[in-house]
N, C-alpha and C positions, 0 to 999 in steps of 0.2 A: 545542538549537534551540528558539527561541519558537515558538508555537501559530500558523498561518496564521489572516491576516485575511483577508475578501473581503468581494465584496458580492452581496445575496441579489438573484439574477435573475428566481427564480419559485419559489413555491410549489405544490408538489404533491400532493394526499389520493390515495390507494384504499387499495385495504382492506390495507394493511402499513402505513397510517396516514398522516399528514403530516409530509412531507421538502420541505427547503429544497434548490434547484439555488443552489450558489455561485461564484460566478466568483473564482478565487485567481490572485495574480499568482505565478506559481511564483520568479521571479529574487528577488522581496521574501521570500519563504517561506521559500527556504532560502538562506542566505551562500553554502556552497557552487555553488550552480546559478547566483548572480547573478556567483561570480566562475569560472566559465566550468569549475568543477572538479566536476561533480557526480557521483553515483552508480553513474550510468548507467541510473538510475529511467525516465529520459525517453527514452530510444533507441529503445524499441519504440510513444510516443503520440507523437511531432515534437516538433516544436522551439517550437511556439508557449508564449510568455511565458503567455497565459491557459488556464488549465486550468480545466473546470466538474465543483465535486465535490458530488455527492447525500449531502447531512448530515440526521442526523433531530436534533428538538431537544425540547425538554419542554414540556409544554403551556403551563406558568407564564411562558413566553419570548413576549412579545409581538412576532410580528415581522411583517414588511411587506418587500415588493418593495423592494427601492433603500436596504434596510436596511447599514451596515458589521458584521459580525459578526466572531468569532474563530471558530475550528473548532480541535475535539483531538481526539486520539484516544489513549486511557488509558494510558501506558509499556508495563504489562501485555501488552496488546493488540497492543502494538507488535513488542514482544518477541514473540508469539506467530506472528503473521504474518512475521517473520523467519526464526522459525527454522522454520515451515511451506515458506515458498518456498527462503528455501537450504539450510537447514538437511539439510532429505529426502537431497536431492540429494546434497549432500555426502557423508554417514555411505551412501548406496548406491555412491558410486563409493570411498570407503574399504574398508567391507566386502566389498567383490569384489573390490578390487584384496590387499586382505589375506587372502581365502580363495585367491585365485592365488598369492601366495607362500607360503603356508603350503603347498599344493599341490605348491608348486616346477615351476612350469608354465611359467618363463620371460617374461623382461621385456615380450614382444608379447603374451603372452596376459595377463600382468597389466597393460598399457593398454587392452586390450580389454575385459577383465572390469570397469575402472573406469570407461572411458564405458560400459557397460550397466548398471552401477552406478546411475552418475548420472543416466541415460535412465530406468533404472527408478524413482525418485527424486522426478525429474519426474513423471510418470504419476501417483505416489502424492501426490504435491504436487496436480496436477489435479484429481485424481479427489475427494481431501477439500476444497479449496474449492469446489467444483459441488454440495457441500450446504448449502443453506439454513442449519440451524444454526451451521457455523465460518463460513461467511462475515458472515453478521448481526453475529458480536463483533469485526468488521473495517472498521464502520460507522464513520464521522465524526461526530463530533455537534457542534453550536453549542453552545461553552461559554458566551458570549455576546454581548448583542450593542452597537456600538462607540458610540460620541460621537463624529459629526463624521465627515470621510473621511480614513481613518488608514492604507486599504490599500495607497495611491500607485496606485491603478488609475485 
């Protein structure tokens, strides 16, 4: 998948510094989502085509309101956040569903141990993006910014 363009809506300072609001056209952004197959990323924000994402960018980036930019966010990064939100979830409702049959506790209680698995998962999923440090390397940044209006917005 190519890096989302947008266009910068507003600039913002305090003291975490200055971040770009960028309006992405999500159907352009991803093939997926424009042909009607996506994710399921978007089920729990609507259904609107325009999504606004808070990207920080480098100082050397001269940029301005009504500017076209690109936005990425590092594979690394990408991957990380993956396997933070399903990832958790998963390996808890594996490992209880596998301590139940190891157990030999029977197939109700090994469904049951596997959503509390996965419940627990979650929580642990929660609980470490609500710290400031993982979620910052979860950040968008303007890799840069466009010539012309390239985002179809």
């Amino acid at each position: 998948m190519d890096n989302p363009t947008g266009i910068i809506r507003a600039l913002v300072t305090d003291a975490r510094g200055t971040r770009a609001i960028v309006d992405v056209d999500v159907s352009t952004a991803c093939p997926r989502c424009a042909a009607g197959n996506g994710c399921g990323a978007g089920l729990l924000v609507g259904s609107s085509r325009l999504r606004q994402v808070e990207a920080s960018f480098s100082a050397n980036l001269d940029l301005a309101e009504g500017d076209n930019v690109e936005i990425a966010l590092t594979p690394n990064n990408l991957l990380q956040a993956a396997l933070l939100v399903y990832g958790l979830p998963m390996i808890g409702a594996i490992v209880a569903a596998g301590f139940a049959y190891v157990m030999a506790l029977g197939d109700a209680a090994a469904a049951s141990a596997a959503i509390v698995g996965l419940l627990s998962g979650l929580v642990v999923s929660r609980w470490r993006l609500q710290h400031a440090a993982c979620l910052g390397n979860f950040v968008p940044r303007v890799a840069k910014r466009l010539r012309g209006a390239q985002t179809g917005l």
